[in-house]
C-alpha positions as CSV (number, residue, x, y, z in Angstrom):
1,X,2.2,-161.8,114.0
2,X,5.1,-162.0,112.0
3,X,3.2,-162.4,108.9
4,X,0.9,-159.4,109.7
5,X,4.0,-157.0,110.6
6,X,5.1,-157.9,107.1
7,X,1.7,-157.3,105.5
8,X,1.7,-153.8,107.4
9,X,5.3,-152.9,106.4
10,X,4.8,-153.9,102.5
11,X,1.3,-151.2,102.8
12,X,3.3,-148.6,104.5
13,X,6.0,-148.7,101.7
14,X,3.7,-149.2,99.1
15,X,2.1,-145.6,100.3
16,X,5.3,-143.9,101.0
17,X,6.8,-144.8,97.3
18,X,3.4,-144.1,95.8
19,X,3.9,-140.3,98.0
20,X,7.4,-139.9,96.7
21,X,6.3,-140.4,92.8
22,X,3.4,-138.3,93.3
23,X,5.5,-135.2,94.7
24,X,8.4,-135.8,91.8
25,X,6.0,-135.5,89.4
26,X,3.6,-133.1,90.9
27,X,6.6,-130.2,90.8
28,X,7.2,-129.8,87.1
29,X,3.7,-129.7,86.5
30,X,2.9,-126.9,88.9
31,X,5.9,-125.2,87.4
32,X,4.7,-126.3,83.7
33,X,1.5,-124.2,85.1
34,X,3.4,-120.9,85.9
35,X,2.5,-118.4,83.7
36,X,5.0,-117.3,80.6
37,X,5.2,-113.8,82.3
38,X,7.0,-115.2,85.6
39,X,9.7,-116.8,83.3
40,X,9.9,-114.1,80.5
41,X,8.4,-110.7,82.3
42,X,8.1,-107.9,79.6
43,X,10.3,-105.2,80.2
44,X,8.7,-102.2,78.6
45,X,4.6,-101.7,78.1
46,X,4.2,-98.0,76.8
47,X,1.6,-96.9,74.8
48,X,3.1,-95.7,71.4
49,X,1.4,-92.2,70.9
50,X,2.0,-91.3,74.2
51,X,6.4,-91.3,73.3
52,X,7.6,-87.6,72.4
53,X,10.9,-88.3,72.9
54,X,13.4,-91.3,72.0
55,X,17.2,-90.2,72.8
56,X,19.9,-93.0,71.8
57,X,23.3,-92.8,73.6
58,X,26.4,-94.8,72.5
59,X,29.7,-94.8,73.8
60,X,32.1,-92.6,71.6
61,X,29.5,-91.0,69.5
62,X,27.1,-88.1,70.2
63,X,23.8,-88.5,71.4
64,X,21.1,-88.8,69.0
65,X,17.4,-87.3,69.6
66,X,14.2,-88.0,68.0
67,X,11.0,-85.7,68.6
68,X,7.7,-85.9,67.8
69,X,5.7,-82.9,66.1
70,X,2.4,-83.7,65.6
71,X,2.6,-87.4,64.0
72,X,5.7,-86.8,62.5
73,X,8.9,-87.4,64.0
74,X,12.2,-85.1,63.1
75,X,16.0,-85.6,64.3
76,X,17.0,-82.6,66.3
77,X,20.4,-83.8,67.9
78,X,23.0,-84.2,66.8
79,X,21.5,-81.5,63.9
80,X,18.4,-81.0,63.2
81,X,16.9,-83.5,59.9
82,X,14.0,-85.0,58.7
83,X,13.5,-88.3,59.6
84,X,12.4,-91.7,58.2
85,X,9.5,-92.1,59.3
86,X,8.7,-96.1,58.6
87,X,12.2,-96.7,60.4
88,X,11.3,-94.7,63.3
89,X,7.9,-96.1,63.0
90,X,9.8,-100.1,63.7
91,X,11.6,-98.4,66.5
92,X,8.5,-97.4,68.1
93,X,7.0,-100.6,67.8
94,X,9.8,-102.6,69.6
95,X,10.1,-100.1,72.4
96,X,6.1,-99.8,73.7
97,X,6.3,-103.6,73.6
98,X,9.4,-105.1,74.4
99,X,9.5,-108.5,76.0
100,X,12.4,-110.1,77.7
101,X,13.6,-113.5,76.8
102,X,13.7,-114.6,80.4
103,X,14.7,-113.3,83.6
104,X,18.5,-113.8,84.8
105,X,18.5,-112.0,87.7
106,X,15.4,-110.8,90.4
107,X,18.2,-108.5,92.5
108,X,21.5,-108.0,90.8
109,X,24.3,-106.4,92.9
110,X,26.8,-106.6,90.4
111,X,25.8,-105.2,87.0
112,X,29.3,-105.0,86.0
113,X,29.0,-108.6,85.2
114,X,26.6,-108.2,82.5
115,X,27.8,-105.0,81.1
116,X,25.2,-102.8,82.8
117,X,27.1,-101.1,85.1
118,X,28.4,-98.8,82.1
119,X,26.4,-99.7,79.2
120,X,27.8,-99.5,75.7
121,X,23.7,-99.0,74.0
122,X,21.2,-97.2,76.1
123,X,17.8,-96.0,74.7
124,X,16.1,-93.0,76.8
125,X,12.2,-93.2,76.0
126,X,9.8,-90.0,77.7
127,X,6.7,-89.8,77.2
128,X,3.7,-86.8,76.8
129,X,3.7,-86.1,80.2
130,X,7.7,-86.4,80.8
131,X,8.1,-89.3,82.6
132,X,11.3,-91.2,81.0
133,X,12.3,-94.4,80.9
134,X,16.1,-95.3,80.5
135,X,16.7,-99.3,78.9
136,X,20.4,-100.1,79.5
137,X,21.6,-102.5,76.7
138,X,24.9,-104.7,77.4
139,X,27.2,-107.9,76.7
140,X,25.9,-110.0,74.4
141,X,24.6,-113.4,76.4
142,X,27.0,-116.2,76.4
143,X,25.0,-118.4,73.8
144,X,25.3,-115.6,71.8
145,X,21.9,-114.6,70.1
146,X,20.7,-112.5,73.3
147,X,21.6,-109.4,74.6
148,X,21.2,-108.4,78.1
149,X,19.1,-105.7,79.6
150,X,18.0,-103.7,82.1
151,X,15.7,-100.8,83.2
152,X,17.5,-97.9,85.1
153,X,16.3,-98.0,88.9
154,X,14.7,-101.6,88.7
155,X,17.4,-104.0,89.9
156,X,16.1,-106.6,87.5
157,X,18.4,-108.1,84.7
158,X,16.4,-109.7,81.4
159,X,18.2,-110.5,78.3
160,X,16.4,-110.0,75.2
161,X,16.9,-111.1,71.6
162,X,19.7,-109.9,69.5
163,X,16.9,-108.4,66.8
164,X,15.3,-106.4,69.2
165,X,18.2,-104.9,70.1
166,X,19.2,-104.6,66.4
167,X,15.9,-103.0,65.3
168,X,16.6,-99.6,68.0
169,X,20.3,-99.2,67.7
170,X,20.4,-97.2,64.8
171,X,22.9,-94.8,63.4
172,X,22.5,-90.7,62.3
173,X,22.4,-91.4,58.1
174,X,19.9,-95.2,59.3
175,X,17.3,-92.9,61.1
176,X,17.6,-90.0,58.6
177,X,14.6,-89.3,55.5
178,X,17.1,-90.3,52.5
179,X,14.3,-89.1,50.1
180,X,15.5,-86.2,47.5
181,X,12.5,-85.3,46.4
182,X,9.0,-85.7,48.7
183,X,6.1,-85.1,45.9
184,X,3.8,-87.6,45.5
185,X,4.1,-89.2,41.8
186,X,0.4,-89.8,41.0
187,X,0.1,-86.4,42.2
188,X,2.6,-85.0,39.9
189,X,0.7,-82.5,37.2
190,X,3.5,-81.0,35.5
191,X,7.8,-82.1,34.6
192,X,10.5,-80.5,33.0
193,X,13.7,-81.9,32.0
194,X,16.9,-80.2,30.7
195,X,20.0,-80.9,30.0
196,X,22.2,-81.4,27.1
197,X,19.8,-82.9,25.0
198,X,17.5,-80.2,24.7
199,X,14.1,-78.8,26.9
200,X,11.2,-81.3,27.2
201,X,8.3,-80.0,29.6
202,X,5.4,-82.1,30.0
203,X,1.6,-82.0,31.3
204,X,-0.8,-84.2,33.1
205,X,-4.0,-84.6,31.7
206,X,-6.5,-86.8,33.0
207,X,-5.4,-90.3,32.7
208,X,-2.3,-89.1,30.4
209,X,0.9,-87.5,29.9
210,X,1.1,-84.6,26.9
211,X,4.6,-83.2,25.8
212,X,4.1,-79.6,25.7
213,X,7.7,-78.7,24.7
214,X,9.7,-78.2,22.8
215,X,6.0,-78.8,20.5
216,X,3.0,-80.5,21.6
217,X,3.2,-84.3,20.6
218,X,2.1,-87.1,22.0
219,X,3.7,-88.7,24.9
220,X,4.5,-92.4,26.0
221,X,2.8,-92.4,29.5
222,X,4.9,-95.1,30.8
223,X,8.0,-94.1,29.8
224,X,6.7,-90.6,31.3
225,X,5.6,-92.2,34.1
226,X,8.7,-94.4,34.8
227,X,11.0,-91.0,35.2
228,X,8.4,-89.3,37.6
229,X,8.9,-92.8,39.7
230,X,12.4,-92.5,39.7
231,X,12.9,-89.1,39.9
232,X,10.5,-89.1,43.3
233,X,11.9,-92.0,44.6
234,X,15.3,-90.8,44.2
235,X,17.3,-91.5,47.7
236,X,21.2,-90.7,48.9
237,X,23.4,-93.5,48.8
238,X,24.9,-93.5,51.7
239,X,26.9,-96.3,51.5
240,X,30.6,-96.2,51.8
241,X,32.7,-93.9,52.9
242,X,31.4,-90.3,54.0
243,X,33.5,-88.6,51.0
244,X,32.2,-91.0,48.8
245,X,28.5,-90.5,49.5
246,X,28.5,-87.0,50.1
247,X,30.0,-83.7,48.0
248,X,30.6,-80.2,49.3
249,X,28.7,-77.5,46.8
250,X,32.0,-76.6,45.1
251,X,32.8,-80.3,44.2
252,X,29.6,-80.4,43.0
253,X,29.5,-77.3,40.9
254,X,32.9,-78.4,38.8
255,X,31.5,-81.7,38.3
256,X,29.8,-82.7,34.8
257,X,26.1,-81.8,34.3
258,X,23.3,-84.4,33.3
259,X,20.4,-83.3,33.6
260,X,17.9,-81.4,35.5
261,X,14.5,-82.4,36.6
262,X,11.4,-80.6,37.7
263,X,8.7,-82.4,39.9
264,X,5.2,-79.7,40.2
265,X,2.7,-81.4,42.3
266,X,-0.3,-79.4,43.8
267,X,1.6,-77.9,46.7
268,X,5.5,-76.9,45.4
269,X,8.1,-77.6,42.7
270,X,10.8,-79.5,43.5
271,X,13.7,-79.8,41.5
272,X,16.8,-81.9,41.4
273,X,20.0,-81.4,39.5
274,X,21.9,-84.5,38.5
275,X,25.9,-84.4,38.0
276,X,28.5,-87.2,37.3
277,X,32.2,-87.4,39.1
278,X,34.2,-89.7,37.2
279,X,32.3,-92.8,37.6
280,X,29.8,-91.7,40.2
281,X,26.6,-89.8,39.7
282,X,26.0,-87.1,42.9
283,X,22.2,-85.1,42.9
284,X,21.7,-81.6,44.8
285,X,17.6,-81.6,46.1
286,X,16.2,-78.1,46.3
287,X,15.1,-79.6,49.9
288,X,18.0,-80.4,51.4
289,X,21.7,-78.9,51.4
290,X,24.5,-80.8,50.0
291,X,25.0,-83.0,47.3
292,X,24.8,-86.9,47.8
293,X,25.3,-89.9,45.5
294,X,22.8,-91.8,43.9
295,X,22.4,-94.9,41.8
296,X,23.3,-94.9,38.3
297,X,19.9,-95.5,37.2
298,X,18.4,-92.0,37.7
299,X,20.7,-90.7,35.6
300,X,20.4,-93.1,32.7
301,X,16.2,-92.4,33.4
302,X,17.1,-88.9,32.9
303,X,19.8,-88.5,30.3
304,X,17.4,-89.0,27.4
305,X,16.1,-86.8,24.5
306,X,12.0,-85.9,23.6
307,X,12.0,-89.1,21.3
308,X,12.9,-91.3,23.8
309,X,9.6,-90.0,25.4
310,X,7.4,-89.9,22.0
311,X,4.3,-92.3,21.6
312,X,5.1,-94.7,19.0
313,X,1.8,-96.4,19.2
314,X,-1.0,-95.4,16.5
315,X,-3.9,-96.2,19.2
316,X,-4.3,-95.3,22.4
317,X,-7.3,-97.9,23.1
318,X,-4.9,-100.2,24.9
319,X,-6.1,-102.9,26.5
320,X,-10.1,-101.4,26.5
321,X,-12.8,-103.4,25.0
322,X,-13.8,-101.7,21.9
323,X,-17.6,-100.9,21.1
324,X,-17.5,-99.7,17.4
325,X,-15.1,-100.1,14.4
326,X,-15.2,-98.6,10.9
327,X,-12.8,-99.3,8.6
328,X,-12.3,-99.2,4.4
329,X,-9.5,-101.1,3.3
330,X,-9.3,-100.9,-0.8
331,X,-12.9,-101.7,-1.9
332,X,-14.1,-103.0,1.5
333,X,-15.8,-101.6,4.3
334,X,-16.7,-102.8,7.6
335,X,-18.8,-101.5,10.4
336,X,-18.6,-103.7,13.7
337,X,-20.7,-103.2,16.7
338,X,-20.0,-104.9,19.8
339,X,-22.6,-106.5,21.9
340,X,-21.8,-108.3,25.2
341,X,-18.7,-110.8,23.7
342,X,-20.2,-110.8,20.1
343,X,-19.9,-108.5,17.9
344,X,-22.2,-107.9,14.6
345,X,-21.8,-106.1,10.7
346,X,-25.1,-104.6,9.2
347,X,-27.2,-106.9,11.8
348,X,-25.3,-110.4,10.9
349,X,-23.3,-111.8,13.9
350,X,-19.5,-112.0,13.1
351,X,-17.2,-114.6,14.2
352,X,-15.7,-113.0,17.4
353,X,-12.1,-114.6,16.9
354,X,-11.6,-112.9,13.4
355,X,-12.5,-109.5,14.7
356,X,-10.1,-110.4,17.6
357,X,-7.7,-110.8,15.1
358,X,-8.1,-107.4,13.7
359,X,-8.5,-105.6,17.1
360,X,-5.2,-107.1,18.2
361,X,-3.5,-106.0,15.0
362,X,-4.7,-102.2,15.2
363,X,-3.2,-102.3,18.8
364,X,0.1,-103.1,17.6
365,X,0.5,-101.1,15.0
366,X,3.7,-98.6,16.1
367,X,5.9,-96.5,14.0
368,X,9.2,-97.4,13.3
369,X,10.0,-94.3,13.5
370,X,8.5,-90.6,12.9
371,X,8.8,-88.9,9.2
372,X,8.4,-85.2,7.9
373,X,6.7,-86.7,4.8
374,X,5.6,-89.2,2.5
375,X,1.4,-89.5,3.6
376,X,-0.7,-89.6,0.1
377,X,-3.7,-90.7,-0.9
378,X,-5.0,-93.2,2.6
379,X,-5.5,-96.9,1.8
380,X,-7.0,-97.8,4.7
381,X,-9.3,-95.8,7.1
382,X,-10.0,-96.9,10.7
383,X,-12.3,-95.5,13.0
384,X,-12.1,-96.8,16.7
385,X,-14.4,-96.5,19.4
386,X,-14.0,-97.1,22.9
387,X,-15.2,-96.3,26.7
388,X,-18.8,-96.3,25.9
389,X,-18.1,-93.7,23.0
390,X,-15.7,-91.3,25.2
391,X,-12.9,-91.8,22.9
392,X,-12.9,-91.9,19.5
393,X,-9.3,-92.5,17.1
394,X,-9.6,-92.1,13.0
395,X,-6.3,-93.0,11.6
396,X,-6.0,-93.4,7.8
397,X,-2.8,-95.6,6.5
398,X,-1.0,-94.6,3.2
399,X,1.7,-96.2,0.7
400,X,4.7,-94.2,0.7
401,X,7.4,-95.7,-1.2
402,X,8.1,-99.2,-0.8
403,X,6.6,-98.6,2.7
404,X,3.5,-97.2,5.0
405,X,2.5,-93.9,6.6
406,X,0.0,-93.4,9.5
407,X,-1.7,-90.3,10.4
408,X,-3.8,-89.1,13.3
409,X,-7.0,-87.4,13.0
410,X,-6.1,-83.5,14.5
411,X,-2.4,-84.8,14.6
412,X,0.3,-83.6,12.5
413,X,2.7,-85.9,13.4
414,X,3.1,-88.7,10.8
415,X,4.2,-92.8,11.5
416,X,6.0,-94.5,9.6
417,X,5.0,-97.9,10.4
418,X,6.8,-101.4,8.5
419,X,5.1,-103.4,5.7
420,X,4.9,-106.2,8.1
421,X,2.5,-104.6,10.2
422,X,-0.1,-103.6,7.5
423,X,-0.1,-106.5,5.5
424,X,-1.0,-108.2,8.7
425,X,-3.6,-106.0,9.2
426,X,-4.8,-106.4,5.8
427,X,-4.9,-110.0,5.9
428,X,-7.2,-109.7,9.4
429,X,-9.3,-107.8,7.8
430,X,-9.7,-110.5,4.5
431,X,-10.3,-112.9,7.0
432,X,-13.5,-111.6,8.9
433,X,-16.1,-113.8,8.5
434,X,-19.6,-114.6,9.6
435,X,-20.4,-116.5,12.8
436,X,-20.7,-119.8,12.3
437,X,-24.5,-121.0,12.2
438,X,-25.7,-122.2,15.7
439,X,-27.1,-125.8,15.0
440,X,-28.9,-127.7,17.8
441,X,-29.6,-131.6,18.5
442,X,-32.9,-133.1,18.4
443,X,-33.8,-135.0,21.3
């Protein structure tokens, strides 16, 4: 009997103890199971073009308000200004979706504990049909990294990350359009610039810029192009203090002119003056009042003279393929179609590499600098064609002293270009030969 109680006891332990491992470990995994939204609820779900209004209230500083018109969103308090609209844009984004970290508190009765009671950040969202939501922003968490949170009228208490909370609390000059000018550069067809270096307006043609004053010449697009970029993507520093970033209109008009620059797209003219204060540079928009600092390198884009903007280059074939060149140096003349990657002289196949020689050195020929006079009798005539026969350059090349002289076909402007150049040119040409005959191995 005694041995049977025993037997009995050891099974009844064996099936408690096996009961009491199976419950400890049963619990974490039916917690493990809870979904992420019991332990880190979101706090806000809006739907982002329903938002009309975002209002952002700080202690000790005015209210600021945001309002949408359409899809674009304006500051009207605490004056009315444009806005930025990618930063606005990132507000929007955190606020229709903002998740909590996790959930401190299911029923606070003391928000005073987390900085709720009075918050120091709160951010007023209403939506189309004006129901409002007011998120109440407080002490940072203990850990540091998390903020807490709450929604006005839920007694819930979340704390969120310190980014999220980073990303809305913006200030007046963070949420404002710091853009001077608001034309589109590849829609710009027209610039002028003045200053003291003279008048230079130019025109938009196609593909290319043109200086149309103070004569027609031609003009370096990318140096053209590189002032419209920095001209239209001119924005106010507003770095520092407020004196320093900003200038009243009578500061402005005793400072020291630069320049001034006129942007024409297809809808306005937009200009911007450029002035320098000591060792700051301050700009006054036509679009907005006041006069605001700007980077140094605006005015350096703008402080130059019509040669600065000149095209130096003999050929404006760039980087296209081309189909046909003619060209008489001394007593020689070649003409060179291409076809496919080979390219051919009176029906005899050329070796591609030497006519890749002599394409490469018509590209780089440039003048050293621009002359009144010195073109004679032409050495060398090219004819280039390119784009399928839509453009078509003749330049012819003459000795003019100890040097060289380029001139355009319909262009009076004349090149000076350095010995260096042509006689590598020359020796190119010298060294076209014929392809090398294709020889094949008997099997």
């Amino acid at each position: 009997m005694k041995i049977r109680g025993l037997l009995v006891a050891t099974a009844a332990f064996a099936i408690l103890a096996g009961l009491l491992y199976w419950s400890d470990h049963r619990k974490p995994t039916a917690e493990a199971a809870k979904p992420d939204a019991e332990v880190a609820p979101a706090i806000l779900k809006i739907d982002e073009n329903s938002i009309s209004k975002i209002e952002l209230k700080k202690k000790d500083a005015p209210p600021l308000l945001l309002t949408r018109n359409g899809s674009e969103w304006k500051i009207t308090e605490p004056k009315p200004l444009p806005a930025d609209q990618t930063v606005v844009s990132s507000m929007l984004s955190t606020i229709s979706s903002l998740d909590s970290e996790r959930l401190v508190d299911d029923k606070s009765s003391n928000l005073q504990r987390y900085g709720l009671a009075s918050p120091a950040f709160e951010v007023d969202v209403t939506e189309k049909d004006n129901k409002m939501q007011r998120l109440l922003l407080g002490d940072e968490t203990p850990a540091g990294g998390g903020v807490y949170a709450a929604l006005a009228g839920d007694p819930r208490v979340f704390t969120i990350a310190g980014y999220r909370k980073t990303s809305l609390d913006k200030s007046l000059n963070d949420l404002r359009d710091k853009r001077l000018l608001t034309v589109s550069p590849d829609k710009v067809s027209r610039l002028e610039l003045s200053g003291h270096n003279g008048e230079i307006e130019f025109g938009h043609n196609k593909d290319e810029w043109q200086i149309l004053k103070p004569k027609p010449m031609r003009a370096d697009n990318f140096a053209v192009s590189d002032l419209v970029s920095k001209a239209s993507s001119a924005r106010m520093d507003l770095s520092g203090s407020d004196k320093a970033a900003t200038q009243s209109d009578s500061a402005f008009a005793n400072d020291t002119p630069v320049a001034t620059v006129k942007l024409t797209d297809e809808s306005s003219t937009q200009q911007l003056q450029i002035r320098k204060a000591k060792d700051l540079y301050y700009a006054k928009s036509s679009l907005v009042d006041g006069a605001y600092k700007v980077d140094s390198s605006l005015a350096d884009a703008v402080n130059k003279n019509v040669e600065d903007f000149r095209n130096k280059k003999i050929f404006d074939f760039g980087y296209s393929e081309p189909n046909k060149l003619e060209i008489r140096s001394g007593s020689k003349n070649y003409s060179l179609m291409r076809g496919g990657n080979d390219w051919w002289d009176n029906g005899k196949k050329m070796d591609a590499d030497t006519v890749a020689a002599v394409i490469s050195d018509l590209r780089d020929l440039s003048a050293e600098k621009f002359v009144d006079s010195g073109f004679a009798t032409p050495e060398i005539e090219v004819t280039v064609t390119s784009e399928d026969g839509k453009r078509v350059e003749k330049i012819q090349i003459s000795k003019s002293g100890a040097g060289y002289v380029a001139k355009r076909e319909n262009d009076v402007t004349l090149y000076q270009l350095t010995n260096t150049a042509v006689e590598d040119l020359q020796k190119a040409l010298t060294g076209i030969k014929p392809a090398p005959a294709s020889t094949k191995t008997a099997k």
